[in-house]
C-alpha positions as CSV (number, residue, x, y, z in Angstrom):
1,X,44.3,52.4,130.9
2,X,46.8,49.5,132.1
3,X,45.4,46.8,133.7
4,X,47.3,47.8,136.9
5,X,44.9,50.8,136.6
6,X,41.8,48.8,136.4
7,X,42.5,46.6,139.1
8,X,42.7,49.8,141.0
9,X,39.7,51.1,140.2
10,X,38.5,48.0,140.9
11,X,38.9,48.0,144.3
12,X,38.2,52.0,145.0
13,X,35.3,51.6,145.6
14,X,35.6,48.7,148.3
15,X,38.7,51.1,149.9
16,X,36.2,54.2,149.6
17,X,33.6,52.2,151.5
18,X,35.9,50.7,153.6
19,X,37.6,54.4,155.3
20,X,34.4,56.1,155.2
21,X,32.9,53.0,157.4
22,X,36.1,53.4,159.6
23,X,36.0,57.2,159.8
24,X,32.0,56.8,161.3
25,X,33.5,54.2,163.6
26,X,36.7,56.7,164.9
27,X,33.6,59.3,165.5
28,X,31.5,57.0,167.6
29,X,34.4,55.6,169.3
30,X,36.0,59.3,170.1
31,X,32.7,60.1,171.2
32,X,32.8,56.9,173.7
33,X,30.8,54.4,172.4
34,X,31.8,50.7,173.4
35,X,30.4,49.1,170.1
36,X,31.2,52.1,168.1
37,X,31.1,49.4,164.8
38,X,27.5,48.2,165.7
39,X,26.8,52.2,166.4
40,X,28.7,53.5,163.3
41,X,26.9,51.1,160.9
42,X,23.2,52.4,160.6
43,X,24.6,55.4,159.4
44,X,25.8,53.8,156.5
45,X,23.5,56.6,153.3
46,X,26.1,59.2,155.2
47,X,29.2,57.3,154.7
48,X,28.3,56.2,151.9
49,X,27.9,59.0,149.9
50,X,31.1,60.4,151.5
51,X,32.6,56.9,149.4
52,X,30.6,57.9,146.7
53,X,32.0,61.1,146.5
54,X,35.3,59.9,146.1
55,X,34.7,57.8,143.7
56,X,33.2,60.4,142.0
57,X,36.2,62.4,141.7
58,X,39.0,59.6,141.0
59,X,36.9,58.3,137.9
60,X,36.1,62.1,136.5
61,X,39.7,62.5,136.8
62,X,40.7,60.1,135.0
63,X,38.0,60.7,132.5
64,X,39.5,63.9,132.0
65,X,42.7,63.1,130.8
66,X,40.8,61.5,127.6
67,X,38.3,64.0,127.6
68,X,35.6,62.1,128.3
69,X,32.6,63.2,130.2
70,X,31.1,61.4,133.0
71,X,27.8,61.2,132.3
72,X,28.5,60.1,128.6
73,X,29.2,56.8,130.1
74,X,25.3,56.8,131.2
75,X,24.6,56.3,127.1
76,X,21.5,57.9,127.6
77,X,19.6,57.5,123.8
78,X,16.5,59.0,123.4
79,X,15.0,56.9,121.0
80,X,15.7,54.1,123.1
81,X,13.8,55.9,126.1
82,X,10.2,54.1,125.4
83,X,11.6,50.8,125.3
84,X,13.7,51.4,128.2
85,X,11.2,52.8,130.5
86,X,9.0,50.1,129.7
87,X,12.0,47.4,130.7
88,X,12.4,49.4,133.5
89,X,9.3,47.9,135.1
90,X,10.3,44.1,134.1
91,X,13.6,44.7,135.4
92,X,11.9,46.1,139.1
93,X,10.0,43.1,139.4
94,X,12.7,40.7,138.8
95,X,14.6,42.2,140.7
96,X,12.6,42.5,143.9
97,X,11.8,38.5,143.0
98,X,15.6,38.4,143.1
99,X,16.9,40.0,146.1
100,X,14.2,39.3,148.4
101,X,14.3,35.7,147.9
102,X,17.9,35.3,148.1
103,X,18.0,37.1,151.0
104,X,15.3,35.1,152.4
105,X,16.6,31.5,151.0
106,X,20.2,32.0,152.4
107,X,19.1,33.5,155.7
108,X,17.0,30.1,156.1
109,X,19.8,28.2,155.1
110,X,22.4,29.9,157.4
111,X,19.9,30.8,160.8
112,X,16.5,29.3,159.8
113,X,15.1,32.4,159.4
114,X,15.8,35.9,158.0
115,X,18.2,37.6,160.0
116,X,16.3,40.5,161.3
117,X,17.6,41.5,164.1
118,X,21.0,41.1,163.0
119,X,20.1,44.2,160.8
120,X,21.1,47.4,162.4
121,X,18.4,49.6,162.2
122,X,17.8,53.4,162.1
123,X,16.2,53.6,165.8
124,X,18.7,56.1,167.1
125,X,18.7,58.3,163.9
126,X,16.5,61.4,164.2
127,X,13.7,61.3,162.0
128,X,14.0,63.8,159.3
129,X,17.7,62.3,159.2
130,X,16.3,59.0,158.0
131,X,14.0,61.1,155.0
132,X,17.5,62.9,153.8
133,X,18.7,59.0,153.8
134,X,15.3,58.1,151.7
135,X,15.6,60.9,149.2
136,X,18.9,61.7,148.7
137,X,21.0,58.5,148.9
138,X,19.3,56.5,146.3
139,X,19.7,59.1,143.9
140,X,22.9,59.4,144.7
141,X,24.4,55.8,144.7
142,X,22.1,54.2,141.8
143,X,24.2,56.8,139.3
144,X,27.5,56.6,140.8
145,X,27.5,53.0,141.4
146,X,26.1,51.9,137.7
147,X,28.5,54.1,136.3
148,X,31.8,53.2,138.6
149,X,31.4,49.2,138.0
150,X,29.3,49.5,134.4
151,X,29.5,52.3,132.5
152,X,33.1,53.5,133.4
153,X,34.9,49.4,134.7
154,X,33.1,46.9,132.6
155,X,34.0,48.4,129.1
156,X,37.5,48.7,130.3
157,X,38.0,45.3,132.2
158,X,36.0,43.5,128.9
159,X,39.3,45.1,126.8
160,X,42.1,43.8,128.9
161,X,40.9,40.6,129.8
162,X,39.0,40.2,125.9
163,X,36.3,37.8,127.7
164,X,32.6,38.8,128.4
165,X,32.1,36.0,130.9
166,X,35.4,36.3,132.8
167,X,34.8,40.3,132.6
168,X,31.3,39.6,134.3
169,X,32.7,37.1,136.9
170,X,35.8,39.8,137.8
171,X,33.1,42.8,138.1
172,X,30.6,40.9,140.1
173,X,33.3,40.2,142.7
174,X,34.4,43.7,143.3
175,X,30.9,44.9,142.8
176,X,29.9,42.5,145.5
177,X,32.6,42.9,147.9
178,X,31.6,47.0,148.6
179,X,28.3,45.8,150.4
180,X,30.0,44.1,153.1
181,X,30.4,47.4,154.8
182,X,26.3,48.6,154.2
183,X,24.8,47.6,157.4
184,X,27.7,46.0,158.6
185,X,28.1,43.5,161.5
186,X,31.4,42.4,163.3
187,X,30.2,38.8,162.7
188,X,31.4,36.5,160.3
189,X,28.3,34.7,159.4
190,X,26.2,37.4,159.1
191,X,29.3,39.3,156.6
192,X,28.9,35.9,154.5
193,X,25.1,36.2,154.1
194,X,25.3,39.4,153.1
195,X,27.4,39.0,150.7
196,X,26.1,36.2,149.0
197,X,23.0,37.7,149.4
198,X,23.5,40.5,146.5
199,X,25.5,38.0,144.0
200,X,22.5,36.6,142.1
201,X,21.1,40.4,141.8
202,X,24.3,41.9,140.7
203,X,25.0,39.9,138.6
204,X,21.2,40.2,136.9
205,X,22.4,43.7,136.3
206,X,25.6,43.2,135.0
207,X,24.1,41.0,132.5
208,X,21.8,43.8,131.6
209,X,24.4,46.3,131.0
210,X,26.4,43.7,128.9
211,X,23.8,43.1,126.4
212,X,22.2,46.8,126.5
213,X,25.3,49.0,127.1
214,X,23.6,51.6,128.2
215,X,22.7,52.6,131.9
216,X,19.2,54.6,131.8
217,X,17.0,51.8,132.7
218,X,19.9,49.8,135.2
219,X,20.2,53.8,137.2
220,X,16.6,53.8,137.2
221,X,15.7,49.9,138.8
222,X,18.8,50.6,141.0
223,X,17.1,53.6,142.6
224,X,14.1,51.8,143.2
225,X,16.0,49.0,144.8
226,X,18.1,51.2,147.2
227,X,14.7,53.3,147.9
228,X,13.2,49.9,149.0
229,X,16.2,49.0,150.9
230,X,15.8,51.7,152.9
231,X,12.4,51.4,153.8
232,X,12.8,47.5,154.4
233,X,15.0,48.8,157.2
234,X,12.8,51.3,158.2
235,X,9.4,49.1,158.4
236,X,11.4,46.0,159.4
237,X,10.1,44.2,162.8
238,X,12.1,45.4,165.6
């Protein structure tokens, strides 16, 4: 794959993310909404796996022309499984240590408090909606999205730049970037805090795939991750 290529894939995902957010937004503004952003946003599990979809789709593609399967690039090695499980737990709880107080420590540094209702919620979303969003997202995006920026990028990026570190730096942009339309906001600020909200924990992960090179455990503490997303949202104050 060129390096032209990888840059591409690169940014797929971003541009996947990206349309999908601004398809939701044509349908809420069609449908008259004045703020169909701020309406279009909440529904961000649907868009998203629309993105992941076709994400999906461009990377088995190109998989194909080596004939290489998709899920190889999971690594999955059952007599690793034990060890991995069990990492699987350390791995949660750093990462909830992690994301939460990042989250928390930049929204004091930036409003003085956490952000909450800059969060768009799921308040207008019909309720058995919100449980498709619970069950069927995370187990949707936690594979895709290991295997788009670790399995599939990282091991490709790492051979055309031949340096781990600048191969981690590269990947945690891109990898970054993506979130900034998840519960998106017209507002500059809160974009910012968003974004360098998820740096410290993405880039825990990449770390993790860069000394294990395997995904099992990293699609596993993903899920759990995106499952408690959801339900911050959900059980956040109004």
């Amino acid at each position: 794959m060129s390096l032209l290529k990888v840059g591409l894939f690169l940014s797929l995902r971003t541009i996947a993310f990206g349309l999908s957010f601004l398809l939701a937004a044509l349908i809420f503004y069609i449908s008259g909404s004045d703020h169909f952003f701020i309406d279009a946003s909440p529904w961000w599990p649907v868009y998203g796996l629309f993105a992941n979809f076709l994400c999906f789709i461009f990377i088995k593609n190109e998989l194909r022309k080596n004939k290489v399967e998709i899920w190889s690039l999971i690594n999955y090695q059952k007599l690793k499984i034990k060890k991995d499980i069990l990492l699987v737990f350390a791995f949660i709880l750093a990462s909830v240590i992690i994301a939460v107080g990042t989250a928390f420590l930049i929204g004091y540094l930036m409003y003085g408090r956490y952000p909450y209702e800059k969060i768009p919620d799921f308040s207008d979303i019909p309720s058995l909606i919100i449980i498709i969003f619970l069950v069927v997202f995370p187990i949707v995006n936690s594979v895709l999205e290991e295997i788009n920026y670790n399995g599939f990028l990282f091991p490709r990026l790492e051979k055309k730049v031949k340096n781990k570190h600048l191969t981690i730096l590269i990947l945690l942009f891109f990898f970054t970037l993506h979130h900034v339309f998840i519960t998106f906001v017209p507002d500059l600020k809160y974009v910012v805090w968003r974004l360098l909200s998820f740096i410290p924990l993405l880039l825990f992960w990449i770390i993790i795939y860069s000394r294990m090179r395997r995904l099992t455990t990293l699609v596993i503490v993903h899920w759990f991750m995106d499952t408690f997303a959801i339900l911050s949202i959900i059980l956040s104050p109004a």
